[in-house]
C-alpha positions in Angstrom: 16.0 70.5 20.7 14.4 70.9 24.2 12.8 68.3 26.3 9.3 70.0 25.7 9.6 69.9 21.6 10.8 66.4 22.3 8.3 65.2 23.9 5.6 66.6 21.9 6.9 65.3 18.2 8.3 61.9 19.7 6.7 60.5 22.5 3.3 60.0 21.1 3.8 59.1 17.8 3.4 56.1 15.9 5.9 54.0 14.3 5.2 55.4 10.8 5.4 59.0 12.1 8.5 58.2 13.5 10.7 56.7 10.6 11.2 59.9 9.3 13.0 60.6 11.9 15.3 58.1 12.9 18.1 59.4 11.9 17.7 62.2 14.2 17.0 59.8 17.3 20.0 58.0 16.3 22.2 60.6 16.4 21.0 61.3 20.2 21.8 57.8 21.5 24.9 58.5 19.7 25.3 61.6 22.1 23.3 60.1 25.2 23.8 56.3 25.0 22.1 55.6 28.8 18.7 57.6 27.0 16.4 54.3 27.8 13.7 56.2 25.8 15.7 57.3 23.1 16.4 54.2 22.6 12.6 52.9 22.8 12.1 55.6 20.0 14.4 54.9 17.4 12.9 51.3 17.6 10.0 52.3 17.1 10.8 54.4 14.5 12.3 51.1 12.8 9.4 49.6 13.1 7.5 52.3 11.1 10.0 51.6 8.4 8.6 47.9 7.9 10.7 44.7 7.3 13.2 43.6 9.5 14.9 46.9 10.1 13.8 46.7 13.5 15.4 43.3 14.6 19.1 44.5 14.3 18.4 46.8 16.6 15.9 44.8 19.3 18.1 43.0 21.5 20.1 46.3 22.0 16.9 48.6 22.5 15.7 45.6 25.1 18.9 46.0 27.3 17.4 49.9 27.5 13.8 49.2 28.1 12.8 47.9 31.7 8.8 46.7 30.3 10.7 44.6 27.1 7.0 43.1 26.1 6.1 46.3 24.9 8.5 46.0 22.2 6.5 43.0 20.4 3.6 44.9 21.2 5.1 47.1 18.6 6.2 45.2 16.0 2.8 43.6 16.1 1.1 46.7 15.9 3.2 47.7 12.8 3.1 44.5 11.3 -1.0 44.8 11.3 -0.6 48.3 10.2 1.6 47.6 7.7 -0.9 44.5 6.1 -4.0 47.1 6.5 -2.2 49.9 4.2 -1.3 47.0 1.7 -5.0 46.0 1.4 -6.3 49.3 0.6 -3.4 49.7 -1.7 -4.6 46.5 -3.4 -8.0 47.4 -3.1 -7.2 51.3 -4.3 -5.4 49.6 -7.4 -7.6 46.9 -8.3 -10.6 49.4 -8.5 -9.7 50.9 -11.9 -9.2 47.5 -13.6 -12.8 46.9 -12.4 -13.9 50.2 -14.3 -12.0 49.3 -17.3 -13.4 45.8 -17.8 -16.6 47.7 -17.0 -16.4 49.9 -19.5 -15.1 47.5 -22.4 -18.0 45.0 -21.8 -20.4 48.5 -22.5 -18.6 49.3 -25.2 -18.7 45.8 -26.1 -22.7 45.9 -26.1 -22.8 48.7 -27.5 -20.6 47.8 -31.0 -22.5 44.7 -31.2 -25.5 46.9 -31.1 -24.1 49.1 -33.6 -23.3 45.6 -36.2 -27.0 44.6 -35.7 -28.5 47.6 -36.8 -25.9 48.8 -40.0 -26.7 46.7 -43.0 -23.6 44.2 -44.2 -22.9 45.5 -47.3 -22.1 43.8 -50.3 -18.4 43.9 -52.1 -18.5 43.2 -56.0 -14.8 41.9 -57.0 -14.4 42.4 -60.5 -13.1 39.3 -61.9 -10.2 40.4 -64.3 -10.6 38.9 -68.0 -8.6 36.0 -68.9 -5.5 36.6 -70.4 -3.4 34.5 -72.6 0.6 34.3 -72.6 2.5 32.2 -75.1 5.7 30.5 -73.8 8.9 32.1 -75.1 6.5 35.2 -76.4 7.9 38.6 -75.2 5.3 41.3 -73.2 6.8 44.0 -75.5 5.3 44.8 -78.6 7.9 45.3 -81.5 6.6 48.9 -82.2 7.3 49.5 -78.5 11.1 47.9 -78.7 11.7 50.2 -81.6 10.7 53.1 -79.6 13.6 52.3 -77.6 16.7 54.4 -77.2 20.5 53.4 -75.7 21.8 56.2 -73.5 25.6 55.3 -74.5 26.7 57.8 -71.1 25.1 55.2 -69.1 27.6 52.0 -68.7 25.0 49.0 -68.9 23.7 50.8 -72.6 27.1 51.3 -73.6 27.9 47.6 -72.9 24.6 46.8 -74.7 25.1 48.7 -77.9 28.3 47.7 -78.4 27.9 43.9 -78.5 26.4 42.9 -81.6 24.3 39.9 -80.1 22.3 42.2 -77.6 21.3 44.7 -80.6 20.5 42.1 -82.9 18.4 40.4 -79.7 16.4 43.6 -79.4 15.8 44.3 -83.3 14.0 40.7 -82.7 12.2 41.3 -79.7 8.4 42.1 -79.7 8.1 39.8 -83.2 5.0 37.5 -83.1 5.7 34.0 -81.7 4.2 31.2 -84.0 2.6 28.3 -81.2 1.3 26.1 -84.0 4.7 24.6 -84.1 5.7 24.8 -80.8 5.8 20.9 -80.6 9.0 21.1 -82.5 12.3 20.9 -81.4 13.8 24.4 -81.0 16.9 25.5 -83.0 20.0 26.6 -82.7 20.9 30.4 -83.9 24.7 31.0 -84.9 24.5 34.4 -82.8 22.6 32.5 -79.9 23.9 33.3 -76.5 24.5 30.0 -74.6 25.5 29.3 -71.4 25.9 26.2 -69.1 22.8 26.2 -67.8 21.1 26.4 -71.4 22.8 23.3 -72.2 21.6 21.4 -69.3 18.4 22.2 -69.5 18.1 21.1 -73.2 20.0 17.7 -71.9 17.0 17.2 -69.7 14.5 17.9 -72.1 15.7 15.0 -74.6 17.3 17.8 -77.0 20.3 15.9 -77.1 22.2 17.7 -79.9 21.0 20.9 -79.3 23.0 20.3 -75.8 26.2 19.4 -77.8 26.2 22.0 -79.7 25.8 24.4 -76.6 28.6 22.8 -75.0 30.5 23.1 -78.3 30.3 27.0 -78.3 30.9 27.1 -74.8 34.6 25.6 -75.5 35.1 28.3 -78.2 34.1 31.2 -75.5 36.2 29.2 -72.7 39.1 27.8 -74.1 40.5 26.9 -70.3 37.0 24.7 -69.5 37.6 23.2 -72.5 38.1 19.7 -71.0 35.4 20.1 -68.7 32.9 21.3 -71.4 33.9 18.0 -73.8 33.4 15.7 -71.0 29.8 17.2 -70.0 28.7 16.7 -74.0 30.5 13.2 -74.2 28.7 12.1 -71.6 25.5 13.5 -73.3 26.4 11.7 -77.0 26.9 8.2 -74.6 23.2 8.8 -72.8 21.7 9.5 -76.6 23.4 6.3 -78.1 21.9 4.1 -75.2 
């Protein structure tokens, strides 16, 4: 680089112009450490760059420079400069938002404009009849269980057509449910499947020897909770005696 080219790109440039280039003046202090103005530029070049880049490099640039006030001339300059470009950014930025809360208020106005002028219309709800449902009563019609086919390749209708209690269960299901005697205690079928739970339930309900009777089959099916399953309905016969 000759002195003229220098002189013209570096010498009246401002600090922002300059921190492009710093690495360039850097590299000719590095070659001509004694260059007083060199090392004026590359401060000022630092100072384009904002922050405190400049201040590593201040007291070294002010052993160079014989007029050393000029240097905070420059860093106040940049620090102005820099606050001024942040402003309009804000400014430049904040615009928009302006537009756009602009614009929704309008559309705003407008909808409500819009909801004043169409007619509210009026939804009908059809209110569904009443329907009736008997405890214990099955949703299936028997002609619609009859209808009904085991697939013996699938496992679950396998299982079901080979026990006895789940065929005779479905001949039965569908059949019409008598509720005038629903007051009644219920009964206990031979082929009734009973579990634990059954029995407790008809404990709670006062069904005291319908209970036993669940807990009796339950020691025929499980022969090793046979203790358990005696103690559970002895306990039941004690609470019916009291």
């Amino acid at each position: 680089m000759d002195i003229s080219t220098f002189y013209k790109e570096y010498l009246n440039a401002t600090p922002q112009e300059l921190a492009p280039h710093g690495y360039v003046l850097q590299d000719l202090i590095r070659r001509y450490p004694w260059f007083s103005l060199g090392h004026f530029l590359l401060f000022k070049s630092l100072c384009g760059m904002g922050g405190d880049a400049s201040l590593s490099q201040s007291e070294k640039t002010a052993a160079y420079v014989y007029a050393r006030q000029k240097l905070y001339f420059i860093v106040e300059q940049s620090r102005r400069d820099f606050e001024k470009l942040a402003e309009e950014e804000f400014f430049t930025l904040d615009l928009p938002k302006q537009e756009g809360e602009t614009t929704a208020k309008q559309q705003q106005k407008v909808g409500s404009r819009r909801a004043k002028e169409t007619p509210v219309q009026e939804f009908v709800i059809d209110v569904p009849q009443e329907r009736t449902f008997y405890p214990g009563a099955d949703y299936f019609g028997k002609e619609y269980m009859e209808t009904v086919q085991l697939d013996v390749s699938v496992p679950v209708d396998r299982f079901i057509s080979e026990s006895p209690r789940f065929t005779q269960a479905l001949k039965r299901a569908g059949e019409d449910v008598d509720t005038s005697e629903q007051d009644e205690p219920p009964t206990l079928a031979d082929d009734e499947f009973v579990t634990e739970t059954l029995a407790k339930i008809y404990a709670d309900q006062g069904y005291y020897k319908l209970a036993v009777a669940c807990y009796a089959k339950l020691i025929l099916l499980y022969p090793e909770k046979s203790t358990y399953f005696a103690s559970l309905a002895e306990e039941i016969k004690q609470k019916s005696n009291n």
